[in-house]
C-alpha positions in Angstrom: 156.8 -16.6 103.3 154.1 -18.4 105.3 156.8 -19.6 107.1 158.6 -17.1 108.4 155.2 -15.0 109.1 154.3 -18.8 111.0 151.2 -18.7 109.5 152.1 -22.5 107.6 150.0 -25.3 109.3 152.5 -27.6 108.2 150.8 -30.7 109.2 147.9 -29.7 106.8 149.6 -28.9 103.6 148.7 -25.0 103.8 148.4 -21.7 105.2 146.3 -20.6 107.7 144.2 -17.6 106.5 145.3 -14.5 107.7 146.2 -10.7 107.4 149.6 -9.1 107.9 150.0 -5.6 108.3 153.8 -4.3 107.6 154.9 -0.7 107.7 157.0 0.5 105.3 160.5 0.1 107.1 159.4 -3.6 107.1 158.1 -4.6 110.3 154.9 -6.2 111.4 152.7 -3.7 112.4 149.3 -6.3 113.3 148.7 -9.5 112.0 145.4 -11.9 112.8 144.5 -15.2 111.8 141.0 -16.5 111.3 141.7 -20.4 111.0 141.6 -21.6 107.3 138.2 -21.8 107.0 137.3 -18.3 108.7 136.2 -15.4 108.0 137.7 -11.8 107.3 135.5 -8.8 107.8 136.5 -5.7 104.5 135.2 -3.1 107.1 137.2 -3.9 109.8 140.6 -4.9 108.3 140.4 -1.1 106.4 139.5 0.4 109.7 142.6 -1.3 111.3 144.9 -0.4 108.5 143.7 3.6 108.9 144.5 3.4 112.7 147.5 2.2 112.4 149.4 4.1 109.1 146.8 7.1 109.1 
């Protein structure tokens, strides 16, 4: 799965750390990625998610 979403860092051994958004007929609505050792902020991933599916 990593894969197809390119999230893998393949030279690592592992997945970048990110968020993917998909609606329900299965397409990426958003995505973001933070780097494997960022950070994700609750707040601001729930605000994102209620602007973008109501």
């Amino acid at each position: 799965m990593a894969l197809n979403y390119g999230v893998m860092l393949e030279d690592k051994g592992i997945t970048d750390r990110a968020t993917v958004l998909i609606g329900k007929d299965g397409k990426v609505l958003w995505s973001e990625s933070v780097g494997p050792g960022g950070a994700r902020i609750p707040g601001d991933l729930l605000a994102k998610v209620k602007e973008l599916c109501g």
